[in-house]
N, C-alpha and C positions, 0 to 999 in steps of 0.2 A: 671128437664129434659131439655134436649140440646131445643127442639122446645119451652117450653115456656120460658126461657131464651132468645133465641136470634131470635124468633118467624122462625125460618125454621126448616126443618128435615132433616136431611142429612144422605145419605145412610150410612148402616151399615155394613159390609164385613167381615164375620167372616170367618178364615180360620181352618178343625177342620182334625185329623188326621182321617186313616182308622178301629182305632180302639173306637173313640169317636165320629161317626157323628152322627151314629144313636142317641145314647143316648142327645148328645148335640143340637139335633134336637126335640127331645121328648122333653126334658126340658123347651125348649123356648115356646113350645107347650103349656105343661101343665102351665106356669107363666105366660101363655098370652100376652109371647113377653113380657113381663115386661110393657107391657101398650104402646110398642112401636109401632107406622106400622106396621104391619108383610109386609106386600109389600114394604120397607125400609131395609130388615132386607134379606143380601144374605148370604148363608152357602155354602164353596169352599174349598175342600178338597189338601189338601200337598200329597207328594208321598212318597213312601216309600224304606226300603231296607233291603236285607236278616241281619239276625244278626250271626256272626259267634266264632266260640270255639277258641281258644289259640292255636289251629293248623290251624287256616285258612279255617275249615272246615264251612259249614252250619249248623243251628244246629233244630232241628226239632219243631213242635209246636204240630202237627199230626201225626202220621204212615205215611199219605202222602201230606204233606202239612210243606213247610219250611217255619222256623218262619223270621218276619220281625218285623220292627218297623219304627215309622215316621221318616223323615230325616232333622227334626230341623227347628227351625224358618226361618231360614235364606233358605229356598226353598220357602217363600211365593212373591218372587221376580218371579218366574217361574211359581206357583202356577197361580199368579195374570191372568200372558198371557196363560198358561195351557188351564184356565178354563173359560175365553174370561171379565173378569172381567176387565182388563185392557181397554177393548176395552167399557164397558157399563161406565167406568169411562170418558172414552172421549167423548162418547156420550152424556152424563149428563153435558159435558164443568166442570168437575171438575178441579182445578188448583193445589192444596194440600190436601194431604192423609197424615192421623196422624196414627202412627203404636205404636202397643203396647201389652205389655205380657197381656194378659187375667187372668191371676193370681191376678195381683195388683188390689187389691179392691179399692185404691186410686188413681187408674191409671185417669188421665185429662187427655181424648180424645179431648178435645177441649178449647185449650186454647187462647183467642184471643193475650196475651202477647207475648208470645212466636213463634205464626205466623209471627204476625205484626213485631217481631224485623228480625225474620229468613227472610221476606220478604224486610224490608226496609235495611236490608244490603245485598242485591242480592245473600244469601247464595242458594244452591239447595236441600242442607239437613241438618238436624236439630237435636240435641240432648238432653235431658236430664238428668242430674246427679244427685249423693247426694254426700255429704262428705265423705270421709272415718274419723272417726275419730281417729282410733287406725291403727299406722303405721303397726303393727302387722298382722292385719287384712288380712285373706289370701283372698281378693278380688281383680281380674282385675280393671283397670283404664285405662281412656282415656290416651290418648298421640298423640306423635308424629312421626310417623316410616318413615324414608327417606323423612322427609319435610312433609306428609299426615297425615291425622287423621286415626287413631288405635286405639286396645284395648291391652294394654300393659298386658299380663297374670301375674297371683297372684307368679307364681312358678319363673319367671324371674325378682319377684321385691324385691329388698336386703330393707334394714333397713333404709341405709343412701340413697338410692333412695326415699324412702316415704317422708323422710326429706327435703328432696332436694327445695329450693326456690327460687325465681326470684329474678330481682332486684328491684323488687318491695313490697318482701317480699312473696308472692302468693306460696303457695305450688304447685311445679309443677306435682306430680305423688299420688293426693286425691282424683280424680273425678270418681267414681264411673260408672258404667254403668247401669239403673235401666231398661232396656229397653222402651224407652219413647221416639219416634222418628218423626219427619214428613219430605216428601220426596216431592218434588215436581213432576208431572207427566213426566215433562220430565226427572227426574232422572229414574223414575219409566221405561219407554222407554229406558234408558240406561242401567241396571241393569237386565231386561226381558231378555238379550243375554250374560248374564255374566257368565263363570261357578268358583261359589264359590266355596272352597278349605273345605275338609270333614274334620274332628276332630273327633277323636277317643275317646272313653268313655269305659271304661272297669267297667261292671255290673253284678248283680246277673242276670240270666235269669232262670227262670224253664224251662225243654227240655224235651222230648221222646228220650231215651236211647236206645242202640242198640239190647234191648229186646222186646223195645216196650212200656215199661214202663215210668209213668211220673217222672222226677224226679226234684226237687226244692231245688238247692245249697243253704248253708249256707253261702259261702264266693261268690264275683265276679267270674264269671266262662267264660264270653262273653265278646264281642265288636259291640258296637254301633257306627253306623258312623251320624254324624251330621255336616247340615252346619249353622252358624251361620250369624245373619244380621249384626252384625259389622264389618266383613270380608268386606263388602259393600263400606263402608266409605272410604276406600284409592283410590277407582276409583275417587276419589273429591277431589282437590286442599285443598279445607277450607270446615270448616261445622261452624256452629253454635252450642257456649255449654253453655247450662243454667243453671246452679245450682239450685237445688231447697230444700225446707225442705223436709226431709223426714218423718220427724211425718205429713205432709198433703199430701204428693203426690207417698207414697213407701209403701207399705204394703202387700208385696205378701203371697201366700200361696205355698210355697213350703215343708216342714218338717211337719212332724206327732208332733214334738215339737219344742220349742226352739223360736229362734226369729222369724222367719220365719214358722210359725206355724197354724194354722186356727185359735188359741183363740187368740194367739197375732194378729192376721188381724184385727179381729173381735174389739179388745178394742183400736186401733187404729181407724179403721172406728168409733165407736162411739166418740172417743173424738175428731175427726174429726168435726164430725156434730154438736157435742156440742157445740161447739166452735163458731157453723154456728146457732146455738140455735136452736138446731132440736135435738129431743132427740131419740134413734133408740130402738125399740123395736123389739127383733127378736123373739118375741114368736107369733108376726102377720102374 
């Protein structure tokens, strides 16, 4: 744990949508905070927005009640000043807040490396990567749009762009985005007044039909509007980008299978700790 590590406790700011607090709130409950503060430990909800059908229409959740869904990571810049979190972060004389997907089971919220370098080169935000290894790979990558840091999308990156190298040799379009960020408060005061640009997701949604009836598409049938946090990064001259392994510090749970899987998290985390000579027992 972060306090007997580096003997302080430092606040924890979880931001959870309208459809996950309660539950996400019970959890922390029942695990007893993981052994953490619970007076350390703040829950700060995102907002939300209606989801609509392929004619622009709303589409129902209830007979009277239209469906939403949360509006993406990238609202917890608003979220922050929303819900006066910003303001108990200055209170506290906090100077850097480390952000990051709550998925990654290997996510380093606290990495003194990675501060220290973001800080002694007077960056205001900071990133971390992994490799892409396969050019292939329909993953976004950092880059560089009009001079600024960006996230170059998987659908605008050709073949011989992945290939592409310096003259250093450096691959210039491999850097991954893992979400693994820390900003500085004054960034954070910057970005509280910014309005991020919304991205479109086209999903399955179950809806109430104009009988009344529920009903739950087989193919995508809606749209989702989301903003993202790396939209963030071009309001910043330069950021800092760290490469990091991904077999220690990338392990999300996103897919019911695949790489990105809960058993693949799961045997990454342990060979993680193994490594640290801690052996994980999940039947504790």
């Amino acid at each position: 744990m972060v306090q007997d590590q580096y003997n302080v406790t430092l606040p924890w700011y979880i931001m959870t949508s309208f459809e996950n607090d309660e539950a996400t709130r019970d959890f922390f409950k029942h695990k007893n905070y993981f052994n953490y503060p619970k007076e350390y430990i703040y829950f700060f909800r995102q907002a939300k927005l209606p989801i609509i059908d392929i004619e622009g229409k709303v589409i129902l959740n209830k007979k009277d009640e239209v469906k939403e869904a949360s509006n993406g990571n990238g609202d917890v810049f608003k979220a922050l000043s929303r819900n006066m979190i910003l303001e108990d972060m200055k209170k506290r004389e906090i100077k850097w807040v480390s952000v990051g997907g709550i998925d990654n089971v290997l996510l380093k919220l606290v990495d003194p490396l990675f501060i220290g370098m973001t800080v002694e080169n007077n960056y205001e935000i900071a990133s971390k990567s992994a490799f892409k290894e396969l050019a292939e790979d329909p993953i976004s990558v950092f880059c560089l749009k009009n001079n600024r840091p960006a996230i170059l999308e998987y659908k605008d990156i050709s073949k011989e762009m992945s290939n592409m190298k310096d003259e250093k040799g450096n691959y210039l379009y491999r850097d991954v985005n893992i979400l693994a960020h820390i900003f500085s408060i004054r960034a954070l005061e910057k970005l509280r007044n910014v309005s991020l640009p919304y991205h479109r997701t086209f999903k399955k949604n179950p809806f109430i039909n104009y009988e009344g009836v529920k009903e739950v598409p087989q193919n995508p049938n809606s749209f989702k509007f989301e903003k993202f946090i790396f939209d963030a990064f071009s309001y910043f001259n330069k950021m800092l980008l760290l490469r990091v392994d991904e077999e220690e510090e990338f392990a999300p749970i996103k897919d019911f299978t695949g790489i990105y899987s809960p058993e693949t998290a799961k045997e990454k985390y342990a060979r993680y700790w193994k490594k640290q000579g801690k052996e994980i027992n999940y039947e504790e």
